[in-house]
C-alpha positions in Angstrom: 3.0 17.5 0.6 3.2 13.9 1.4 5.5 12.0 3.5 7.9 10.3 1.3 11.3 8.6 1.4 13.5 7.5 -1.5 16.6 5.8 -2.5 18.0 3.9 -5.2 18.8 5.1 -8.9 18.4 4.3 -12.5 15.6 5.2 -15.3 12.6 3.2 -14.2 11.0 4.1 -10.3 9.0 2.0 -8.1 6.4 3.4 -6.2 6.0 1.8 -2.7 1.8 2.3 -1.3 1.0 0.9 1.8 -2.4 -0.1 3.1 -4.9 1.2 5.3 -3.6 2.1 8.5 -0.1 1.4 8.0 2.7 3.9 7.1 5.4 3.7 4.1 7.8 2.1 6.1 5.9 -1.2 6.0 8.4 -1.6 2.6 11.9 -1.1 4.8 12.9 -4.9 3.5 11.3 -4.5 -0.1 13.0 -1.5 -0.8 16.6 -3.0 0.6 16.0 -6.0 -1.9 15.8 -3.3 -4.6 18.9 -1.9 -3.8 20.3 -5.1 -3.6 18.7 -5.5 -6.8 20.5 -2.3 -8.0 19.0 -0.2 -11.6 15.8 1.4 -10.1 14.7 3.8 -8.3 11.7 3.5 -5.5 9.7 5.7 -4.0 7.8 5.1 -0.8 5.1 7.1 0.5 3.0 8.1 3.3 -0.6 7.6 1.7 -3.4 10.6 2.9 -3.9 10.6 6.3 -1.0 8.2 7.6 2.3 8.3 9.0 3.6 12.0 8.3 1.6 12.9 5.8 -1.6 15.4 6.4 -4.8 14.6 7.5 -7.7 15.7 5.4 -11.8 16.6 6.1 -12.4 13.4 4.0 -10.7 10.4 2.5 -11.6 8.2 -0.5 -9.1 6.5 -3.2 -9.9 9.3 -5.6 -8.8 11.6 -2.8 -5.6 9.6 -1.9 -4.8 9.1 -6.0 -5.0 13.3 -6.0 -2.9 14.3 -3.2 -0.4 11.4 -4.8 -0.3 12.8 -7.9 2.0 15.7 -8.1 4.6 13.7 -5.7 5.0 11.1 -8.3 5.3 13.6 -11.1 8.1 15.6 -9.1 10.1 12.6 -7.6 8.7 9.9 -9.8 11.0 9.8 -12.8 12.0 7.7 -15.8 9.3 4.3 -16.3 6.9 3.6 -13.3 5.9 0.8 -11.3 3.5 0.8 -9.0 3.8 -2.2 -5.8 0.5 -1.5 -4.1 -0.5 -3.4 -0.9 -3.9 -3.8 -0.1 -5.3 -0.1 0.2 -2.3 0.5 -2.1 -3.3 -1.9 -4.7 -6.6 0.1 -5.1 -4.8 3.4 -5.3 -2.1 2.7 -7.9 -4.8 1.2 -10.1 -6.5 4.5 -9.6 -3.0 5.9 -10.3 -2.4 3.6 -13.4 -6.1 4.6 -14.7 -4.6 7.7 -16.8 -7.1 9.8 -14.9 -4.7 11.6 -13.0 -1.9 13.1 -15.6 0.7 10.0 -15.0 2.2 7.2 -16.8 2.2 3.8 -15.2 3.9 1.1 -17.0 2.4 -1.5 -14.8 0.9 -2.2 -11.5 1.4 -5.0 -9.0 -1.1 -5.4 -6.6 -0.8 -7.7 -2.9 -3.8 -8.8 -1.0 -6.6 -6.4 -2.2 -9.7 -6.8 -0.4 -12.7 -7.2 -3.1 -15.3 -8.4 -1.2 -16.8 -6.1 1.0 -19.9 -7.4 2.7 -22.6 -4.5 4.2 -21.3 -5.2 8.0 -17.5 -5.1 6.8 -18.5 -1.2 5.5 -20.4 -0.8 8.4 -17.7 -1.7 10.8 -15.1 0.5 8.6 -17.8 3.5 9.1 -17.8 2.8 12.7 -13.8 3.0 13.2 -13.9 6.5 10.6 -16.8 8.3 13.1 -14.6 7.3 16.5 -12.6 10.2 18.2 -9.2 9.8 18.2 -8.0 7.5 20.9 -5.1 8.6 23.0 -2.6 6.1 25.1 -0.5 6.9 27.8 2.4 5.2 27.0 4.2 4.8 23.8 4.4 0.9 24.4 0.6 1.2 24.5 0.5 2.9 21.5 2.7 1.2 19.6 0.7 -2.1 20.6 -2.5 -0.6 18.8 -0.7 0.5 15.9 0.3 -3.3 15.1 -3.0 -4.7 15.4 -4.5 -2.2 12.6 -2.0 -2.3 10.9 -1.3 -6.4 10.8 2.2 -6.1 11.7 2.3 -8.4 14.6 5.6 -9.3 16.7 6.3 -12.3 14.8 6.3 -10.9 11.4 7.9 -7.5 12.3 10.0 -8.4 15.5 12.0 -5.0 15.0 10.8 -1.3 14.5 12.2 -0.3 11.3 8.7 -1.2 9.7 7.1 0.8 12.6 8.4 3.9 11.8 5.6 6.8 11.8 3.2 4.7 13.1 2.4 6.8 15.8 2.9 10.1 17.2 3.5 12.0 20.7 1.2 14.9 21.4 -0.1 17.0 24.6 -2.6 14.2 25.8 -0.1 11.3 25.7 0.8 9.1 22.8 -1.9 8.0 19.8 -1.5 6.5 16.0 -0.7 8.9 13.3 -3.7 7.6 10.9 -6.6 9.8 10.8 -9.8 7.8 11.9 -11.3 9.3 9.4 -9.5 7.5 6.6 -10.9 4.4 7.4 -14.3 5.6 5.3 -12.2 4.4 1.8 -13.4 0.9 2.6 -15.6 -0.4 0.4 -14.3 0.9 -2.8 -15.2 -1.1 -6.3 -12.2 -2.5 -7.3 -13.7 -3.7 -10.7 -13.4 -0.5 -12.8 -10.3 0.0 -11.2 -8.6 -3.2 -12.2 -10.5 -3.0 -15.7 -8.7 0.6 -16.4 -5.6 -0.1 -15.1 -3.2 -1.9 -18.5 -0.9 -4.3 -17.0 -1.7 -5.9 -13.9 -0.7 -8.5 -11.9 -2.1 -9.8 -8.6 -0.9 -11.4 -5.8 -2.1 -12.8 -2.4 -0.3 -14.5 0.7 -1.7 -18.1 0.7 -2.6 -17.3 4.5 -4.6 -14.2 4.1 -8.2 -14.3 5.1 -8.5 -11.2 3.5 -9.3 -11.9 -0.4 -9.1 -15.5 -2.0 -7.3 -16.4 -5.2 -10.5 -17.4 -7.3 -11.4 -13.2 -6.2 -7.9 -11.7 -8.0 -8.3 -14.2 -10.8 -11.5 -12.8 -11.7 -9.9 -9.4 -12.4 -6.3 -10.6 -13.3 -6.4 -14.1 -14.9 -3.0 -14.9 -14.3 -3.6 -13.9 -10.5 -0.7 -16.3 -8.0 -0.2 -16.8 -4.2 3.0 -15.9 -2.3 3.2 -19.3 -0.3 3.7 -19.0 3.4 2.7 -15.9 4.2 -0.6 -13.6 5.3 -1.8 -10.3 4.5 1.3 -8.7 5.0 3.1 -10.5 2.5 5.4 -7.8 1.8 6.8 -7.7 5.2 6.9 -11.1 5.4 8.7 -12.8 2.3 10.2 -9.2 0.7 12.6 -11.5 -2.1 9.0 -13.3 -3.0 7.7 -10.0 -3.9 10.7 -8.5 -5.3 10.8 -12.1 -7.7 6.7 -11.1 -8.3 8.1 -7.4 -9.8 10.7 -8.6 -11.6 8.1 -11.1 -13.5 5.8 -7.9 -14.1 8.5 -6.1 -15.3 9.9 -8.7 -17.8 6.4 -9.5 -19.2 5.6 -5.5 -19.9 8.8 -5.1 -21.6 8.1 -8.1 -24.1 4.4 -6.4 -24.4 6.0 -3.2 -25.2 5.0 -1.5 -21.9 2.0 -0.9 -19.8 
């Protein structure tokens, strides 16, 4: 079973994914807008091979949509959502796809990368064959786990986002993602987006990760979160929250996703 956690209430759920590398505690200030918000649920998860969740002889997004699945049909309830963050983004359009026994009303998707370039796969296989790399110190650890993970100091000063990152064990301290799951890179987004129903796509204006003219040729109406990076999520949580909302409204008056 997956790592999860969970709060909030009401007849529609939002389903928190996290990209690659990081944990589901990346949403700690997305999910305490919802609340703020109040009327929905959300649901934030440990994806394959991260945070608490189990690690597994192979990882793709197929693999990660399939060990997600049941979760969200046990703790899912009422309408879903799915907020997706890079990795995340490709999942819950796998998700969304109706290839995997749930209903998604509608997907919103942060800072996918689309572009992958042969040295980019390269480098991912590269980081997916290395042994796991043990620290002796937590600090040390803990320093690792926010340059994979892009949650640097000045965007996430405190822990709470930290949480699960990594992991004490009998050689000393190392990150809780599995090497292995960095093989999911490279994924074709096309068919994903293209299966999906309602989508909408987002970017930080500062991430070097995927341009805006890239989401807008898979989601027309495609729009930039201004003054943030990658982690955009982390970094303006209302701007994302005000990016749901808009999905939410425009599915409704479309009769759903």
């Amino acid at each position: 079973m997956l790592s999860y956690e969970s709060g909030g209430s009401g007849s529609h759920t939002v389903l928190l994914l996290h990209g690659l590398g990081a944990t589901g505690a990346v949403w700690q200030r997305v999910s305490q807008a919802l609340g703020e918000r109040g009327g929905v649920r959300w649901l934030a998860v440990d994806l394959s091979g991260h945070g608490g969740s189990p690690w597994q002889p192979f990882y793709s997004v197929g693999q990660m949509t399939v060990e997600l699945a049941p979760l969200v049909r046990q703790c899912g309830g009422g309408e879903l959502t799915v907020l997706g963050h890079s990795l995340g983004a490709f999942v819950g359009l796998a998700l969304a796809s109706g290839w995997f026994g749930v209903e998604v009303r509608a997907v919103l998707g942060i800072g996918p990368k689309i572009a992958w370039p042969a040295a980019d796969v390269q480098a991912a296989r590269e980081l997916a064959a290395r042994p796991v790399r043990w620290y002796a110190t937590r600090e040390e650890a803990t320093a690792r786990y926010r340059r994979v993970s892009g949650l640097s100091e000045d965007i996430a000063p405190g822990e709470e986002c930290l949480a699960r990152g990594t992991v004490q064990g009998e050689q000393g301290w190392r990150l809780s993602q599995d090497p292995r799951s960095f093989a999911v890179a490279g994924a074709p987004f096309g068919s994903l987006a293209r299966s999906a129903g309602r989508v909408l796509l987002a970017r930080g204006e500062r991430d070097h990760m995927v341009s805006l003219e890239e989401l807008r040729m898979h989601a027309s109406q495609a729009v930039e979160i201004q003054g943030v990076g990658h982690n955009a999520h982390v970094e303006d949580p209302r701007a994302v929250v005000a990016l749901l909302e808009r999905l939410l409204t425009v599915a409704s008056s479309c009769g759903g996703g």
